[in-house]
C-alpha positions in Angstrom: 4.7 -12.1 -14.4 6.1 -10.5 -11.0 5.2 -6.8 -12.0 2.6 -5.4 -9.3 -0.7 -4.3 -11.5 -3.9 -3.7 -9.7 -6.6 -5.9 -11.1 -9.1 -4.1 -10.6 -7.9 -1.6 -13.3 -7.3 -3.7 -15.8 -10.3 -4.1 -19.0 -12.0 -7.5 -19.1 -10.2 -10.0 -21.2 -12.7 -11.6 -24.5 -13.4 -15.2 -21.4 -14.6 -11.8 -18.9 -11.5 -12.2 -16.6 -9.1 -9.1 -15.9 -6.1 -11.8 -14.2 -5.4 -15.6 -14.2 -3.5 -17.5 -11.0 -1.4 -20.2 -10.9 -2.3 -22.3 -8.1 -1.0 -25.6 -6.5 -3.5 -27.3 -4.4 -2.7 -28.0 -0.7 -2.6 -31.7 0.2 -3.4 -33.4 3.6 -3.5 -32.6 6.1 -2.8 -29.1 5.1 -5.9 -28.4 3.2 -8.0 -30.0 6.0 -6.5 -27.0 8.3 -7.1 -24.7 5.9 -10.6 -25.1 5.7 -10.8 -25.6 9.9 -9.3 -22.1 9.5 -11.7 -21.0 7.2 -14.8 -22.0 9.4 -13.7 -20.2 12.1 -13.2 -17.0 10.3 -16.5 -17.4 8.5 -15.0 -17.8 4.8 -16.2 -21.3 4.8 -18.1 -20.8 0.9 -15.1 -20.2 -1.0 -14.9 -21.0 -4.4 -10.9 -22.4 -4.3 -9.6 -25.3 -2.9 -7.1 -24.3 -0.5 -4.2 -23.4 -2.1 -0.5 -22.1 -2.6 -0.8 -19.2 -5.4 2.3 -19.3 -7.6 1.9 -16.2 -9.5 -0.6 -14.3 -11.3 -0.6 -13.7 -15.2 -2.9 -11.5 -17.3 -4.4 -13.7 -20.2 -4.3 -16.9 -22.0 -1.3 -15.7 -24.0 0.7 -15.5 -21.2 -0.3 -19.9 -20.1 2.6 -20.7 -22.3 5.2 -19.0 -20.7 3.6 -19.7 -16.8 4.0 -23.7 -17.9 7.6 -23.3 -19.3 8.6 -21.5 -16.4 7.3 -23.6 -13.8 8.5 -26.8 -15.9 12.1 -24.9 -15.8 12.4 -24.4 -11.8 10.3 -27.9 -11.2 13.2 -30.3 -13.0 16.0 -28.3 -10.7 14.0 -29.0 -7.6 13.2 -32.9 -5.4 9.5 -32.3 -4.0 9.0 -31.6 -0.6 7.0 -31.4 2.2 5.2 -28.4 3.6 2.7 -27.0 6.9 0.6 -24.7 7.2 2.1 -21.6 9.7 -1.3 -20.1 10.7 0.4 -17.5 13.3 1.1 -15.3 10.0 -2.4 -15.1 8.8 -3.0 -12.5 7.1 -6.0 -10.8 5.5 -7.7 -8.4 3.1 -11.2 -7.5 1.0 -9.5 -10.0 -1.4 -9.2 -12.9 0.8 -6.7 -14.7 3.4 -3.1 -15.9 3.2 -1.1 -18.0 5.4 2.9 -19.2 5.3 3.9 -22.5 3.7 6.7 -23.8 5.9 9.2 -26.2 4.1 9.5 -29.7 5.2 11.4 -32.3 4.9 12.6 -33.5 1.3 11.2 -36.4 -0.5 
């Protein structure tokens, strides 16, 4: 799931999608910032929620093996709070990404 593959190169899957993410959606007041953020930098239409992206896979097939390993390294971890570190914004054609600072431990 790690390996680095450009996206762009790969075919069209039979749904029309060349790469799939795994995502976990910001909660407040984190996604609120976000989309300050976003409005100030003129990406205020885009079509995720903010997020944290977990990894990318390259089909369907793969779903199976995305849920068992996030199942895997979710029962060795407590949750935990995070912010949003918008000093290390970075940016590209492909969008924007921004640090997730760990917080305290529920």
């Amino acid at each position: 799931m790690s390996e680095q593959v450009d996206a762009n190169s790969l075919p069209d899957d039979i749904f029309g999608f060349r790469i799939y993410g795994v995502m976990a959606h910001l909660p407040e007041p984190q996604a609120s910032q976000v989309r300050q953020l976003h409005t100030l930098i003129g990406a205020d239409g885009l079509a995720t929620r903010p997020h944290c992206s977990i990894d990318n896979f390259w089909g369907p097939d793969d779903l199976d093996a995305v849920k068992a390993a996030l199942t895997e390294v979710a029962s060795r971890h407590r949750p935990f709070e995070t912010s949003v570190d918008f000093n290390d914004l970075r940016s590209n054609l492909r969008g924007a990404a921004y640090s997730l600072i760990p917080g305290r431990r529920s």
